[in-house]
Backbone as a printed PyTorch tensor [residue, N CA C, xyz], in Angstrom:
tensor([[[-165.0830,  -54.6810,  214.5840],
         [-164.0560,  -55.1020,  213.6670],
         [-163.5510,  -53.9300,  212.8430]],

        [[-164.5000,  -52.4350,  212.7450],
         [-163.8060,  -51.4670,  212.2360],
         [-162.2930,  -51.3010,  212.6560]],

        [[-162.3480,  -51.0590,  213.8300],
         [-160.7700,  -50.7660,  213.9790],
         [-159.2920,  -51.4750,  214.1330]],

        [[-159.7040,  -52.6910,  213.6200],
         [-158.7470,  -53.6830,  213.5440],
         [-158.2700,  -53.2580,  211.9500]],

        [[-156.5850,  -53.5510,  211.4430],
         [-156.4460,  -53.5210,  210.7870],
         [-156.9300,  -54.2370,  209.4530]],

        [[-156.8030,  -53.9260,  208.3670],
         [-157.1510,  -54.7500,  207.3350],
         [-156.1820,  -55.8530,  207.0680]],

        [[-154.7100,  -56.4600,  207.3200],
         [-153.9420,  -57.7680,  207.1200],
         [-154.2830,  -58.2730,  208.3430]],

        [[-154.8830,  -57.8210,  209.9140],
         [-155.4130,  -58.2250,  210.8970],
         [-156.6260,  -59.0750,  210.5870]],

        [[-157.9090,  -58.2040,  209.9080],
         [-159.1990,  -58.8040,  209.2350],
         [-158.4450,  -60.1910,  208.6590]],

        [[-157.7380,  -59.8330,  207.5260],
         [-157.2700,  -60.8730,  206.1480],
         [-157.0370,  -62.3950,  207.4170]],

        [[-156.0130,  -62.3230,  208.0220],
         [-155.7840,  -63.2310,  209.0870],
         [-156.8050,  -64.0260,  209.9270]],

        [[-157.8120,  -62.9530,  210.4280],
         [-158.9110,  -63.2690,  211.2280],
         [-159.5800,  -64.3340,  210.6760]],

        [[-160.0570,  -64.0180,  209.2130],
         [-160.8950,  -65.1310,  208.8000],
         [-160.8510,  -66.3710,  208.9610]],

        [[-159.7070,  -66.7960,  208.7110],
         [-159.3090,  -68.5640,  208.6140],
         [-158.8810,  -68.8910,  210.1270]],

        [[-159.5910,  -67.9050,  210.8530],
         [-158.9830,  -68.2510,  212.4150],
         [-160.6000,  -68.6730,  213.1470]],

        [[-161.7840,  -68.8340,  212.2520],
         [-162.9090,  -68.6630,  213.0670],
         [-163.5180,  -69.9400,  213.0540]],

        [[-163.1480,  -71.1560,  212.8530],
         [-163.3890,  -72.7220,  213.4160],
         [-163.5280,  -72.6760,  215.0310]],

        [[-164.3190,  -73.0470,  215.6830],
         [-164.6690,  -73.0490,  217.3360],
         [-163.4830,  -73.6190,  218.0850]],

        [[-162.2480,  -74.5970,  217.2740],
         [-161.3250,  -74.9710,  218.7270],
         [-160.3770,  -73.7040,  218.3760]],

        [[-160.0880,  -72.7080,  217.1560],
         [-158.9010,  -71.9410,  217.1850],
         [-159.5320,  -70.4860,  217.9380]],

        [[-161.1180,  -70.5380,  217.5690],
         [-161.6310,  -69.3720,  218.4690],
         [-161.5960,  -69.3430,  219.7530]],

        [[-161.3560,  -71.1550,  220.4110],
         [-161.6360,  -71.1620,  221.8560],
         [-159.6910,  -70.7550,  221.8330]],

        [[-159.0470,  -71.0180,  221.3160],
         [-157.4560,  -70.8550,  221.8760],
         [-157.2370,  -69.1920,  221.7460]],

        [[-157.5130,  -68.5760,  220.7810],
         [-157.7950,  -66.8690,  220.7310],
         [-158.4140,  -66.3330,  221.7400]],

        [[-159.1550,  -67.2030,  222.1130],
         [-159.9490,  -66.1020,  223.6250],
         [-159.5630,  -66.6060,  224.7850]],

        [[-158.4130,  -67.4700,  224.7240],
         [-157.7770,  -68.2020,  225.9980],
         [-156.2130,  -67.2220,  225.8550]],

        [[-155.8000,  -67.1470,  225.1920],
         [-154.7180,  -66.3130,  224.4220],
         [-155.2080,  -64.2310,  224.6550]],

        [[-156.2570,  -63.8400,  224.4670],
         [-156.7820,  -62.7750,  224.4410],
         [-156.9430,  -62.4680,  226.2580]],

        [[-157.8850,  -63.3060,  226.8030],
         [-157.7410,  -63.4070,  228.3100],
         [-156.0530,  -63.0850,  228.9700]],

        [[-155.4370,  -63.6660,  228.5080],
         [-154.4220,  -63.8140,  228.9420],
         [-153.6040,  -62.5950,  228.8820]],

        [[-153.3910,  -62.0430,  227.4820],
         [-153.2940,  -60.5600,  227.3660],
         [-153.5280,  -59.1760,  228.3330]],

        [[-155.1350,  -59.3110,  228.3440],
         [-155.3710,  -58.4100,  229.2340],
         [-155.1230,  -58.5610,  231.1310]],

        [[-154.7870,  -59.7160,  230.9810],
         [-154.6630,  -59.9370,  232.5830],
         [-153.3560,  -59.2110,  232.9020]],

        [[-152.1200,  -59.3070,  231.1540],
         [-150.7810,  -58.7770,  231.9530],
         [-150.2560,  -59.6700,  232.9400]],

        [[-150.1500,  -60.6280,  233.0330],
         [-149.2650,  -61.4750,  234.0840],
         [-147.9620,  -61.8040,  233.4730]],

        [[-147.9310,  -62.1610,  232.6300],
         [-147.0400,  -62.3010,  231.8540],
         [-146.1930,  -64.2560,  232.0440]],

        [[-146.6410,  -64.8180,  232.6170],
         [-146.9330,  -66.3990,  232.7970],
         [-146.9650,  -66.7580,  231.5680]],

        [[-146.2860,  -68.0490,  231.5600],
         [-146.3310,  -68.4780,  230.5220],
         [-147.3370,  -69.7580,  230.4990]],

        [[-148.2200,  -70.3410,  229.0720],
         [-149.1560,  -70.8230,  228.8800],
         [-148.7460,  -71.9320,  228.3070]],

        [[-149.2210,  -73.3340,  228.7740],
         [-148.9910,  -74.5810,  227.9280],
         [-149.6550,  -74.8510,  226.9650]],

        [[-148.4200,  -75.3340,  226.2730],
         [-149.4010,  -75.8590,  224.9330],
         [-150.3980,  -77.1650,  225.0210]],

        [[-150.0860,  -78.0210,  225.8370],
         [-150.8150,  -79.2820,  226.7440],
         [-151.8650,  -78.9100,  226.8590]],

        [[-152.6390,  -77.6240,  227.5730],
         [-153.6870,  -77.5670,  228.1240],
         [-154.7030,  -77.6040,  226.2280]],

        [[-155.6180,  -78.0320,  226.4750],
         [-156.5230,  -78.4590,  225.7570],
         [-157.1010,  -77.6120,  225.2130]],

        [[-157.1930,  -76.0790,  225.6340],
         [-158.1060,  -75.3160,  224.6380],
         [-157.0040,  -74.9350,  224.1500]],

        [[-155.7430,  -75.0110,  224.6980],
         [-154.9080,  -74.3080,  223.3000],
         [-153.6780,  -75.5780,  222.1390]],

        [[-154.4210,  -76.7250,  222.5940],
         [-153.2620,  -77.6080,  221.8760],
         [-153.5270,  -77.5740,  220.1920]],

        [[-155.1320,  -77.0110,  219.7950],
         [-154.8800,  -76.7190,  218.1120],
         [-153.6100,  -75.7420,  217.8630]],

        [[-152.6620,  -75.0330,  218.5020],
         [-151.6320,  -73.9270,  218.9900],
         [-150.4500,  -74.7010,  217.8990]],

        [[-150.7730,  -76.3480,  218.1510],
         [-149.0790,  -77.1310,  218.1260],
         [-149.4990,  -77.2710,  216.7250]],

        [[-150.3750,  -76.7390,  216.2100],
         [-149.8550,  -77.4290,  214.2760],
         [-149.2880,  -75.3250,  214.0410]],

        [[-148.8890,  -75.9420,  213.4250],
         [-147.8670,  -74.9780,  212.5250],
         [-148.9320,  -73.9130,  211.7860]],

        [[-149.2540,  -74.3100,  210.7430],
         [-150.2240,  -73.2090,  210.1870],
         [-151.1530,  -72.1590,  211.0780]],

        [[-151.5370,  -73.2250,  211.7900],
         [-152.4510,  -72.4600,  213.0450],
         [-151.8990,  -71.2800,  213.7700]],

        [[-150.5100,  -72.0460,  214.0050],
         [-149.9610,  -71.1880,  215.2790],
         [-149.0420,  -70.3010,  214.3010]],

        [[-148.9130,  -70.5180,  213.3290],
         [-148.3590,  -69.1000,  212.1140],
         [-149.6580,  -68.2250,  211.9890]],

        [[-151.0230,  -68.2710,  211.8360],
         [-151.9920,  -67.2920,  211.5350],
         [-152.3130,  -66.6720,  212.8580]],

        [[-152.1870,  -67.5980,  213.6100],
         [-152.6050,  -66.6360,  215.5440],
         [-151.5160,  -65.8230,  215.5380]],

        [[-150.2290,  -66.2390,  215.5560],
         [-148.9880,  -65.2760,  215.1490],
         [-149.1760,  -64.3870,  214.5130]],

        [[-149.4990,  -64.3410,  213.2570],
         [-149.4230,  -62.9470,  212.5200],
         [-150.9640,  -62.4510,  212.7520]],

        [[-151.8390,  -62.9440,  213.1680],
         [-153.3200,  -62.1060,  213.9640],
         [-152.6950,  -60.8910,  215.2240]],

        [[-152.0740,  -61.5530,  215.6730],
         [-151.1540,  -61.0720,  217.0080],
         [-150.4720,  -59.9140,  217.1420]],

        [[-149.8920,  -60.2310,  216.1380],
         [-148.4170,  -59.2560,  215.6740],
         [-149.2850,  -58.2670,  215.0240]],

        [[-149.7840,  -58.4290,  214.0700],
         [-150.9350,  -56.5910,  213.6190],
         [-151.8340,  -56.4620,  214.6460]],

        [[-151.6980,  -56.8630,  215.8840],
         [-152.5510,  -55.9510,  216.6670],
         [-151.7600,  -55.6740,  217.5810]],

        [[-149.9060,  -55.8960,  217.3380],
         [-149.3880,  -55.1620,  218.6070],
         [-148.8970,  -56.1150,  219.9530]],

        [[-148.8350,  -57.2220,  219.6890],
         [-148.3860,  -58.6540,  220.9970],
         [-148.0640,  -59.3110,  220.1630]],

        [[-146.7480,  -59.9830,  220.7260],
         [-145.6850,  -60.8840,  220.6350],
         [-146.3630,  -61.8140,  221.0010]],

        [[-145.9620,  -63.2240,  220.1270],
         [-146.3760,  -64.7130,  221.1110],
         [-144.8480,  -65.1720,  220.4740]],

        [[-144.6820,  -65.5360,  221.6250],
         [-143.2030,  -66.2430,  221.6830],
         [-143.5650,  -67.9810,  221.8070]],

        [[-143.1260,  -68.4170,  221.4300],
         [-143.3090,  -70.5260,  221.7080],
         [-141.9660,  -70.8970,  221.9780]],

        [[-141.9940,  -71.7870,  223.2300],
         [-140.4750,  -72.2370,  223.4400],
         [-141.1560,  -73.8480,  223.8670]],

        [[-140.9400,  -75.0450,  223.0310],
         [-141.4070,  -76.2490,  223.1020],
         [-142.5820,  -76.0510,  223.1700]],

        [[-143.1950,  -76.6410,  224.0320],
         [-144.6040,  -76.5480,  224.3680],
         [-144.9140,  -75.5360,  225.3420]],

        [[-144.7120,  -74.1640,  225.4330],
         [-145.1980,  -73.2680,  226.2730],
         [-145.5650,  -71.7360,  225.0530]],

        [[-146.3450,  -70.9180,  225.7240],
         [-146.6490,  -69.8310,  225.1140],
         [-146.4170,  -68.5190,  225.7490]],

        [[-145.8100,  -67.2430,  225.1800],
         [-146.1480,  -66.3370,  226.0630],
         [-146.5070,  -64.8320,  225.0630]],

        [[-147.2740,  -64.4570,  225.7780],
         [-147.2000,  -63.1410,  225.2960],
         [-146.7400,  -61.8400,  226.1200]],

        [[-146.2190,  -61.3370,  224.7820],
         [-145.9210,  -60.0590,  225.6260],
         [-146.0650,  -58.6590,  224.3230]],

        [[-146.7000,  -57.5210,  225.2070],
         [-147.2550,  -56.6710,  224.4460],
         [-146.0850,  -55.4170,  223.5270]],

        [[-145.7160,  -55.2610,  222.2140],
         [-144.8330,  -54.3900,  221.7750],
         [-145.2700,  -52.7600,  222.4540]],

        [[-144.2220,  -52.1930,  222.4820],
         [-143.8370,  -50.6490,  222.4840],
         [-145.5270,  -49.9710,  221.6620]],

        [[-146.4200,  -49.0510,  222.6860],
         [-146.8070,  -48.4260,  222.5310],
         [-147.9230,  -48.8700,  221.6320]],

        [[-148.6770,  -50.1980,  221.7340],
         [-149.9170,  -50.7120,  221.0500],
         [-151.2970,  -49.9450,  221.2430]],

        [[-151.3660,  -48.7850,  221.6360],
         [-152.3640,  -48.0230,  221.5260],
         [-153.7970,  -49.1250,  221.5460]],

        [[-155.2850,  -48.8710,  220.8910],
         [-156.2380,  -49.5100,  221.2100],
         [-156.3030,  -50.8440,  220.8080]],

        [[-155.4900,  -51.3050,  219.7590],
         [-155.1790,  -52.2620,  218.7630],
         [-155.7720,  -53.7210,  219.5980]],

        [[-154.4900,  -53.8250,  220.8750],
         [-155.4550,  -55.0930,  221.4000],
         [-156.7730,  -55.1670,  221.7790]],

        [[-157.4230,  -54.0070,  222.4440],
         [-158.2670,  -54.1770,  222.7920],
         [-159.2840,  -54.6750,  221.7950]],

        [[-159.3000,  -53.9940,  220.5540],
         [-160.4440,  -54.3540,  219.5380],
         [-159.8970,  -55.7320,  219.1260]],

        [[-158.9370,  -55.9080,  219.5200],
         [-158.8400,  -57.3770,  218.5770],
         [-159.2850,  -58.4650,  219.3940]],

        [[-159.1660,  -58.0620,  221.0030],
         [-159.7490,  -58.6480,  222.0410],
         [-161.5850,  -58.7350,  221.9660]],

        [[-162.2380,  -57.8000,  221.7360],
         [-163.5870,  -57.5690,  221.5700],
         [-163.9230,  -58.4140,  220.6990]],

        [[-162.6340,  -58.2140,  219.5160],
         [-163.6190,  -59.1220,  218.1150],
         [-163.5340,  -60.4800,  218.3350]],

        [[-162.3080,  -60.8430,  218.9200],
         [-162.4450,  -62.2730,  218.9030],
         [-163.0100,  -63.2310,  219.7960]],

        [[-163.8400,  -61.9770,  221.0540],
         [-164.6850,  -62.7690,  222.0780],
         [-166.1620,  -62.7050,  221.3830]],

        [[-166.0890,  -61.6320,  220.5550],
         [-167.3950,  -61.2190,  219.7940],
         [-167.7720,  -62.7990,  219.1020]],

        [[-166.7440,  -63.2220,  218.0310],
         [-166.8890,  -64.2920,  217.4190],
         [-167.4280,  -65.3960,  218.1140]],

        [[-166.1830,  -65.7700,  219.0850],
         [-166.3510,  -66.8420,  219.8650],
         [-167.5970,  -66.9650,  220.4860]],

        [[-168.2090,  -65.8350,  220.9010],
         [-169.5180,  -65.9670,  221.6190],
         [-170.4770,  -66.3970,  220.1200]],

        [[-170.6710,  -66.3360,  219.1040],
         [-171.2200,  -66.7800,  218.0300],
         [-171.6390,  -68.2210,  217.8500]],

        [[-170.4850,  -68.9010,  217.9680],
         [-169.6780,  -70.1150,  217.7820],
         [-170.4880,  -71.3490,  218.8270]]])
């Protein structure tokens, strides 16, 4: 978690309940695969996604580490900004780190 930013950390916290950790590491997976497919909001580990607050803090978790999540109805996608250096990766580590906790 050192190298995650500090408004990244601030975000993280209120993200570590077991169904928003299971949608972060379904969301994080998805990242590193690079497919660039888009993800339903239907499917079950990510439907905590459809309340608003939620899917505003995974959003801005996201965005300070460098990936876009776009929502169009019920679908998700990510896609990675210009030149994110290690950023996802640690944010990827931390939030499988957690989840494996959980």
């Amino acid at each position: 978690m050192d190298g995650m930013t500090d408004e990244g950390l601030s975000v993280l916290g209120p993200c570590c309940s077991p169904p928003v950790l299971q949608a972060l590491q379904i969301l994080v997976q998805h990242v590193a695969a690079g497919s660039g497919e888009t993800l339903s909001l239907r499917d079950a580990g990510l439907a905590v996604l459809t309340e608003e607050e939620v899917f505003g803090r995974t959003e801005s978790l996201f965005g300070h580490s460098k990936v876009t999540l776009k929502r169009e109805q019920d679908t998700l996608r990510t896609e990675m900004k210009d030149q994110p250096g290690y950023l996802p990766l640690v944010m990827s580590i931390t939030v499988k780190g957690l989840a494996s906790l959980v």
